[in-house]
MARMI-224260 format. One record per residue (C-alpha): x, y, z; residue in three letters. Coordinates in steps of 0.25 Angstrom, whole numbers. Last residue first. Layout:
! MARMI-224260
> X/Y/Z/ala
...
! end
This chain:
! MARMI-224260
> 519/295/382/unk
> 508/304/379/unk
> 504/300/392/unk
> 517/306/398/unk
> 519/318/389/unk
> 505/321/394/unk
> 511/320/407/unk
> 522/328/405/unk
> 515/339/400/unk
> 507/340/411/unk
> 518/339/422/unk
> 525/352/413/unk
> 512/361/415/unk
> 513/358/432/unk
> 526/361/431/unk
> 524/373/423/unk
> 511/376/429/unk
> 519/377/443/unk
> 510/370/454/unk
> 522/365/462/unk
> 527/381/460/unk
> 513/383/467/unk
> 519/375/480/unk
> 531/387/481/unk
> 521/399/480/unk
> 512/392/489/unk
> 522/390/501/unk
> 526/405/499/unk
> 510/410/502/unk
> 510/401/513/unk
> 523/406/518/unk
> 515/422/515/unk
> 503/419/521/unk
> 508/413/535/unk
> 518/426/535/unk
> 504/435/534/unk
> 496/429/545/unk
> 484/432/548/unk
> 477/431/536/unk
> 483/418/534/unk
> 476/414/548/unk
> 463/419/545/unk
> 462/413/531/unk
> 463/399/537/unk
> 453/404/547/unk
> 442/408/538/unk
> 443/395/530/unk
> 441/388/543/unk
> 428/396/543/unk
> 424/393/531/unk
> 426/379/533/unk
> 420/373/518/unk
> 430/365/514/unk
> 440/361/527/unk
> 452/373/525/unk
> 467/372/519/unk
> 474/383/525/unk
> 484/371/532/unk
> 485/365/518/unk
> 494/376/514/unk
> 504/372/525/unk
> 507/362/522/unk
> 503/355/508/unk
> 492/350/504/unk
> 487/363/497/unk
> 485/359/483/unk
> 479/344/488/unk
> 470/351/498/unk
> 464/360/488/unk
> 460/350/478/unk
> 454/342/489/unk
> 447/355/497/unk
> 453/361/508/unk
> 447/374/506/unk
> 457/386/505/unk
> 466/396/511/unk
> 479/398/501/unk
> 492/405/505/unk
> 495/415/492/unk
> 507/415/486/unk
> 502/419/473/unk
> 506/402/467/unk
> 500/398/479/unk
> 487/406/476/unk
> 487/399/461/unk
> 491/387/467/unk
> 478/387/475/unk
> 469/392/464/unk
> 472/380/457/unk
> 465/371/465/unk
> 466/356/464/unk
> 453/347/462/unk
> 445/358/469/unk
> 429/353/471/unk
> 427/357/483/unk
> 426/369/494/unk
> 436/379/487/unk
> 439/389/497/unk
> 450/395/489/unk
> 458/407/498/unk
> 469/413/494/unk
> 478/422/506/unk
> 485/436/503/unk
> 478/440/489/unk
> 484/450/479/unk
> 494/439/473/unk
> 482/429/470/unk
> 475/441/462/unk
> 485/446/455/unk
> 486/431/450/unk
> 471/432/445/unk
> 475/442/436/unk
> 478/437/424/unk
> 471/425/425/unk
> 459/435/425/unk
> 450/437/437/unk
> 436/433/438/unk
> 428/441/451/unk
> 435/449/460/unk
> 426/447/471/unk
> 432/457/483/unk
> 430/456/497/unk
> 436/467/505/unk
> 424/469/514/unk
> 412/458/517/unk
> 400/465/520/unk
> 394/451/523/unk
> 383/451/514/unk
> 390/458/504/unk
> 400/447/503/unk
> 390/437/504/unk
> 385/444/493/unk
> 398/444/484/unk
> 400/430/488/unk
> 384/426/482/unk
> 386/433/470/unk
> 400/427/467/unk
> 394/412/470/unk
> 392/409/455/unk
> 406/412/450/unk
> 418/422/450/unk
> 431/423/453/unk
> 443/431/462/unk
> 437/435/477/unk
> 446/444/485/unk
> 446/443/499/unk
> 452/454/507/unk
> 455/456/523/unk
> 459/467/530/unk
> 449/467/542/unk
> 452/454/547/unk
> 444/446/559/unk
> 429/449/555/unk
> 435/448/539/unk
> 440/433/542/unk
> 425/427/544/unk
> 420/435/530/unk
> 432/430/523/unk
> 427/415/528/unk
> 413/419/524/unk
> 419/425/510/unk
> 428/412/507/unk
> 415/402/509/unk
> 408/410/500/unk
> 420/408/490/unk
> 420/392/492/unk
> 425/388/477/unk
> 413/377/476/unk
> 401/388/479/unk
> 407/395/467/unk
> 415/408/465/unk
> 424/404/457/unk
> 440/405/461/unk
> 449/414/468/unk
> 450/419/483/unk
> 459/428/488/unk
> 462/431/502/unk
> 468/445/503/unk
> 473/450/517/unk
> 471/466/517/unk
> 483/476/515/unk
> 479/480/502/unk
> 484/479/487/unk
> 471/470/483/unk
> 467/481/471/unk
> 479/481/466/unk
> 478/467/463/unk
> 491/460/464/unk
> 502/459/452/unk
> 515/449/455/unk
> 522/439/464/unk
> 516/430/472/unk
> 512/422/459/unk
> 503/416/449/unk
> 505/420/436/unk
> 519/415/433/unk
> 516/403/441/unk
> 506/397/433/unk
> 498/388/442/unk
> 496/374/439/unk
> 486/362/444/unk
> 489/348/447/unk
> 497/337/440/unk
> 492/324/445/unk
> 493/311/436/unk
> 479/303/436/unk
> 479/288/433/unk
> 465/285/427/unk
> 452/287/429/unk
> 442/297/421/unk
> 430/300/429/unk
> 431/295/441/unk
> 445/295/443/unk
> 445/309/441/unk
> 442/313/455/unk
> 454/305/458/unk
> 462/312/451/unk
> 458/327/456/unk
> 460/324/470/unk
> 473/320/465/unk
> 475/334/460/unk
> 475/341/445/unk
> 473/327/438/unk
> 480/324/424/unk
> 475/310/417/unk
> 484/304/404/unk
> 479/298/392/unk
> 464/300/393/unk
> 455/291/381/unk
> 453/281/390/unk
> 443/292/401/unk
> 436/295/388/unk
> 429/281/390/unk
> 427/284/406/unk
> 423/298/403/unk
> 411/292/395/unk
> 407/283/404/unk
> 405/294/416/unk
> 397/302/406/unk
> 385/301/415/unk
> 392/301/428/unk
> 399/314/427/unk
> 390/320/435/unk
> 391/309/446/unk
> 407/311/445/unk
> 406/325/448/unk
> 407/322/463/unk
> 406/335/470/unk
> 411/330/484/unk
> 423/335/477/unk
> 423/340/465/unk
> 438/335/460/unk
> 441/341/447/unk
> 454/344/438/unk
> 457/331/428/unk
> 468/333/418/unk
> 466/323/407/unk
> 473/319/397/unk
> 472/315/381/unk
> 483/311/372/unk
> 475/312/356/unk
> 465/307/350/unk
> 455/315/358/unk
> 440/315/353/unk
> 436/309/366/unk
> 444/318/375/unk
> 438/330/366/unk
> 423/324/370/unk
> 427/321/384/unk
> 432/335/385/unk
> 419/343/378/unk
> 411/334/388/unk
> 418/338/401/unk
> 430/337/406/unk
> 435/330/419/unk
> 444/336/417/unk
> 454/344/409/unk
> 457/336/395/unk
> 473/337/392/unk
> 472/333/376/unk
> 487/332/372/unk
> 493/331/358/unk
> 483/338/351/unk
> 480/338/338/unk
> 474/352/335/unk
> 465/350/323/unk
> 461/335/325/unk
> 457/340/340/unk
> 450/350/336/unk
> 441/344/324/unk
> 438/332/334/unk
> 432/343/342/unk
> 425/350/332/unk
> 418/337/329/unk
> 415/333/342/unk
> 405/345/345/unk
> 410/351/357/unk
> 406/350/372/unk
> 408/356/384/unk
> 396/354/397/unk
> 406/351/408/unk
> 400/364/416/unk
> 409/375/417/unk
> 413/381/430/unk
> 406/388/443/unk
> 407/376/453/unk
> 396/373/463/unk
> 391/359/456/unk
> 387/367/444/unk
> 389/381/435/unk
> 387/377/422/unk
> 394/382/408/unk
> 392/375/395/unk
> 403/374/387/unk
> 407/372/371/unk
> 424/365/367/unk
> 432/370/358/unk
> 437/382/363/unk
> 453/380/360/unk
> 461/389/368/unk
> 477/392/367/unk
> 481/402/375/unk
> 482/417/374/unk
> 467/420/375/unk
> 464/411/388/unk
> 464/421/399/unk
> 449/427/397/unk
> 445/411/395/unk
> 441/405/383/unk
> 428/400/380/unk
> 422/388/383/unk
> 427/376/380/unk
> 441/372/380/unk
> 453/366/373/unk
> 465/372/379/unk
> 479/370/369/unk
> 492/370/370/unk
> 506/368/362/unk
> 513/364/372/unk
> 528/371/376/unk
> 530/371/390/unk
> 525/384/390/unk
> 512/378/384/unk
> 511/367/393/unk
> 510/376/404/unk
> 501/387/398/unk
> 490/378/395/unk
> 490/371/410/unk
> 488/384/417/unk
> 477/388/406/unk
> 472/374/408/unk
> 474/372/421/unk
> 467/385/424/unk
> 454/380/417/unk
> 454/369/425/unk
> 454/377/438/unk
> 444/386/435/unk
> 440/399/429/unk
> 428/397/417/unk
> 432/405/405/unk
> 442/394/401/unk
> 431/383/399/unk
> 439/371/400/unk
> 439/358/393/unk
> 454/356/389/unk
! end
């Protein structure tokens, strides 16, 4: 609960993902959120209880923790729906802690953030005390990575279980529609995220610019949106880059066609990734993955040999070269491609779905 569905980001996947899990396995579910709904949100079941205030801040182009809701109408809610589960999606801002503090009934949380040198804790100082006392009223704690749980500690400590992110297998696969537009013999290196100083796109287009002096049938496609599109487009210009293309915000629907159109994905996150969901997504295509060896990353990509194409945050031109040799070379591609399809089955929302539920079974207990 807690998330603005129009906003594209991880937490708000893990919803959706996390939504469509416990309901095949037969939950009756609910995602309370503020905000509006998102364009892919019609069929499920959305409460919009809780009021926003949007802020860009701190590099990130995502919803500020300003959500609140008169208590009243809250109280009124949960009376109504008498829940058996309250899963809060952290760290949560007000409109969480005042739900969590009306609550009467089992309560988790499922923590997602690590910022990195970006310590968030001095901004949460001020209310520090009153996290602490809403800390008691948790039954059970969820973190997406162990990065992630020990972040947490600061805020609301307590003994962690690790269940990570999900990727819905039936959408994202190797198999299935491409992008028309994209059916050509050139190399395609996909990137996808916002286009924020945090997600590293300028740091894409000058590695892509290094590559395009040694290949000619190169592509990079550019999938989302945010505050630094204005400045890549003009670098873009700038450098007369070719076969660029800024697709901008994609539907759910269509975002898969996207990963099966592209040959390699590349996410040069520099901070800030307490997991990264758009690695399994690519693995789940059978894409290989060049990205920035952030902690998040690192913990998703541990294993040989996908943590070889893992790249010191901020070495552009070490990202040029890890792109380099996949571009060179098809066969190493495709058996990194087919070590991704068999780690994302780890990643399978259905497990990952039936681990939740067994938890709360578990503190219910």
């Amino acid at each position: 609960m807690d998330p603005n569905l129009r906003i594209p980001g991880g937490v708000q996947e893990h919803c959706r993902g996390l939504y469509d899990a416990l309901e095949s396995l037969g939950q009756e579910v609910v995602i309370i959120a503020c905000g509006q709904k998102g364009e892919e949100d019609w069929e499920r079941n959305v409460a919009l209880l809780g009021n926003i205030f949007e802020l860009r801040f701190l590099g990130r182009a995502a919803s500020a923790p300003f959500t609140w809701q008169t208590l009243q109408k809250i109280r009124q809610f949960l009376d109504k729906e008498r829940f058996d589960v309250l899963n809060f999606e952290g760290p949560g801002g007000l409109f969480s802690w005042e739900v969590l503090a009306l609550s009467k009934t089992i309560n988790v949380l499922t923590f997602h953030i690590y910022p990195g040198a970006l310590d968030l804790f001095w901004f949460g100082l001020p209310v520090l005390p009153v996290i602490r006392f809403l800390n008691r009223k948790l039954s059970g704690r969820i973190a997406v990575s162990p990065v992630a749980a020990d972040y947490a500690q600061k805020f609301y400590p307590g003994k962690y279980e690790i269940i990570p992110n999900g990727v819905d297998l039936s959408r994202f696969s190797s198999e299935g529609a491409k992008v028309e537009k994209f059916r050509d013999d050139k190399v395609k290196i996909l990137f996808v995220g916002r286009l924020d100083p945090r997600k590293g796109i300028l740091h894409l287009l000058i590695a892509y610019q290094q590559l395009t002096t040694k290949f000619a049938n190169l592509c990079l496609m550019v999938v989302g949106d945010g505050p630094q599109r204005e400045k890549a487009l003009g670098f873009v210009r700038k450098n007369k880059l070719k076969n660029v293309e800024f697709l901008g915000k994609v539907s759910s629907e269509k975002l898969p066609e996207c990963f099966r159109t592209a040959d390699i994905y590349c996410s040069p996150a520099l901070y800030g990734e307490s997991f990264g969901i758009v690695l399994i997504e690519a693995m789940a295509s059978g894409l290989p993955i060049v990205a920035y060896a952030n902690e998040g990353y690192k913990r998703v990509l541990r294993k040989k040999p996908f943590c070889d194409f893992l790249v010191e945050p901020g070495d552009v031109t070490g990202l040029a070269k890890s792109l380099e040799i996949l571009i060179k070379d098809r066969g190493l591609r495709k058996s990194l491609g087919e070590g991704g399809l068999k780690e994302a089955k780890n990643y399978d929302w259905r497990k990952i779905g039936s681990q939740t539920l067994e938890f709360y079974r578990e503190v219910a207990g």
